[in-house]
NUKOL-161257 format. One record per atom (N, C-alpha, C): x, y, z. Coordinates in steps of 0.1 Angstrom, whole numbers, padded with zeros to 4 digits, always signed. Atoms other than C-alpha are relative to their C-alpha. Layout:
# residues N
XYZ
...
***
This chain:
# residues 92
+0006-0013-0001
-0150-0077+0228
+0003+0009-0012
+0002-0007+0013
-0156-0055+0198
+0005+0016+0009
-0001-0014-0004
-0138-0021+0201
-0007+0006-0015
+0005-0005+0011
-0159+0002+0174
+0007+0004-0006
-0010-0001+0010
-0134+0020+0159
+0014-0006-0002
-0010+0010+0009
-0112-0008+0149
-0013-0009-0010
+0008+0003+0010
-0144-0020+0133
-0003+0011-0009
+0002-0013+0012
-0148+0011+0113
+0014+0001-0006
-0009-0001+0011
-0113+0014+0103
+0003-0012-0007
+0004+0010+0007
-0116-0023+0093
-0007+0004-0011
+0011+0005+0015
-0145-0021+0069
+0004+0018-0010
-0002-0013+0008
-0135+0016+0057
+0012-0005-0006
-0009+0000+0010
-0104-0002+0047
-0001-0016-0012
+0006+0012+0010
-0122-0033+0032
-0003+0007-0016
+0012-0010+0013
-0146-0004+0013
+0012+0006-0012
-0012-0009+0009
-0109+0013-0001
+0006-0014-0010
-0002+0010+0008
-0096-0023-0010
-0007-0004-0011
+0007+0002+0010
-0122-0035-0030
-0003+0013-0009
-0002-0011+0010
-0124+0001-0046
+0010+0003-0009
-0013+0002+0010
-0087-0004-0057
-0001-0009-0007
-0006+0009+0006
-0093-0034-0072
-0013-0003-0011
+0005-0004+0011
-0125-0024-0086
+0000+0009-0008
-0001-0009+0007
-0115+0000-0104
+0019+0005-0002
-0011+0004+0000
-0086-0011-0111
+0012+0008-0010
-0004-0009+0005
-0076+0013-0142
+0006+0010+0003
-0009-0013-0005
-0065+0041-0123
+0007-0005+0009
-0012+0007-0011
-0046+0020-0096
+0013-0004-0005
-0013+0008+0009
-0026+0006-0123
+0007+0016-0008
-0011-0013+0010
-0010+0045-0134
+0006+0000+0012
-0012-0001-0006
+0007+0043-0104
+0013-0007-0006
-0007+0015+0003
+0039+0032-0107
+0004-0003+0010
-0007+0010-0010
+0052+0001-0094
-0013-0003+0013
+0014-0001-0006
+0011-0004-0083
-0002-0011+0007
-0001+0011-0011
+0016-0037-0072
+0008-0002+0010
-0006-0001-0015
+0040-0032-0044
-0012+0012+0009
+0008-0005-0004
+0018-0006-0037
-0015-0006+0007
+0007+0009-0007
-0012-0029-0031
+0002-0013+0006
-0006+0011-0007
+0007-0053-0016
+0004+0006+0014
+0002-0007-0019
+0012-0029+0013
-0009+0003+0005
+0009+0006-0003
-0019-0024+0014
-0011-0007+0004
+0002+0013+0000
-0030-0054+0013
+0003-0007+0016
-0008+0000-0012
-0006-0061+0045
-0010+0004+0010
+0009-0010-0017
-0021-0033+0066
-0017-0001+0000
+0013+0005-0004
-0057-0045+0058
+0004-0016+0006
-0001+0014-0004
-0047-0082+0068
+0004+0003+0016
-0001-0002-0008
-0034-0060+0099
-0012+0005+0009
+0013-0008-0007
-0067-0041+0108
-0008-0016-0002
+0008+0018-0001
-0083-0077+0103
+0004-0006+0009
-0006+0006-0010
-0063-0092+0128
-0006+0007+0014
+0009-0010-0014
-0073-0061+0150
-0017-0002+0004
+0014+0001-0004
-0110-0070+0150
-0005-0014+0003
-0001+0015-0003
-0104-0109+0153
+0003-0002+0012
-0004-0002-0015
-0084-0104+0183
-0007+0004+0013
+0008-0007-0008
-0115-0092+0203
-0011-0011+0001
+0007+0013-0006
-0132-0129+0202
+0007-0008-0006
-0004+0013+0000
-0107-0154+0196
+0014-0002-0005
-0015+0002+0002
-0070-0164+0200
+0008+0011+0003
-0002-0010-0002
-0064-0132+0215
+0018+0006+0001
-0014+0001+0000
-0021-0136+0222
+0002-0002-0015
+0003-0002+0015
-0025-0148+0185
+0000+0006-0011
+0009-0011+0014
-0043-0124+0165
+0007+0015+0003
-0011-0012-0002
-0022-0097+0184
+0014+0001-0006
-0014-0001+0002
+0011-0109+0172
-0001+0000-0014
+0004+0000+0011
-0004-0115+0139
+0003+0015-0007
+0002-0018+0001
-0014-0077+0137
+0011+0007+0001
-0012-0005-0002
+0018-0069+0144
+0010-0002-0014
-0012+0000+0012
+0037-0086+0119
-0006+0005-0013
+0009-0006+0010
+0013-0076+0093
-0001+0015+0003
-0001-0011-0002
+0015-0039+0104
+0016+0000-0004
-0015+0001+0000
+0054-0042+0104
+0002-0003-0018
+0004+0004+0013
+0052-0060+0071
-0005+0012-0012
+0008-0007+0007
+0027-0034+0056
+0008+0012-0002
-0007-0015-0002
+0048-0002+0066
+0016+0000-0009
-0014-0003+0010
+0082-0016+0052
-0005-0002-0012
+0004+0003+0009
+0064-0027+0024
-0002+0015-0010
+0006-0013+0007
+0050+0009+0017
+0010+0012-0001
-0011-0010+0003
+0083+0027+0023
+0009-0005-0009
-0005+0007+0007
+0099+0003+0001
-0007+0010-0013
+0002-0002+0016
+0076+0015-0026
+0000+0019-0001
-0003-0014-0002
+0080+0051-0014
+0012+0001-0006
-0015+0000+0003
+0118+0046-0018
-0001-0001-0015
+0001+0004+0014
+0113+0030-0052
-0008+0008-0012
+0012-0008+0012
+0085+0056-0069
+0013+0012-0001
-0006-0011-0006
+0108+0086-0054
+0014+0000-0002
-0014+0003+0002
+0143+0076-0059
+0003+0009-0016
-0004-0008+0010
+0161+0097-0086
+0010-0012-0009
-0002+0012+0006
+0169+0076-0116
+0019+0004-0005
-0012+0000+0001
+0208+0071-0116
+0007+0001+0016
-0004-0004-0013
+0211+0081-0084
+0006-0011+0010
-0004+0010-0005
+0234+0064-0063
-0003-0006+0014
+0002+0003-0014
+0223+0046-0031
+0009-0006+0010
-0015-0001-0006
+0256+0040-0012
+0001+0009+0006
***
């Protein structure tokens, strides 16, 4: 069963993916851009899971979605931590 908006935030985050990677010049002034799209990356492979899960392997594609959500969020505070961190600064 198709819920609609997990197909719309799917393809709205397909449409942003491929917009990061076409255009790839301004994605790369972040810094540290590839952890950045590697989260992501994550949380689209989680909204994918979310629209899979609605015809096939349903216990599956849920736990999937999960770790891939989980995955995606530490990934993106990871690079939060790392953009934002004050340089010397002691973490201890």
């Amino acid at each position: 069963m198709i819920v609609e908006n997990e197909l719309v935030v799917f393809l709205q985050g397909i449409a942003l993916l491929a917009f990061f990677l076409g255009g790839g010049t301004r994605i790369k002034q972040l810094m540290k851009w590839r952890v950045f799209l590697l989260a992501y990356g994550l949380l689209s492979a989680g909204w994918m899971f979310t629209v899979v899960e609605g015809f096939v392997f349903y216990t599956v594609c849920n736990f999937l979605e999960h770790v891939f959500y989980t995955a995606g969020s530490l990934t993106l505070a990871f690079w939060c931590w790392s953009v934002f961190q004050k340089e010397g600064e002691n973490v201890t």
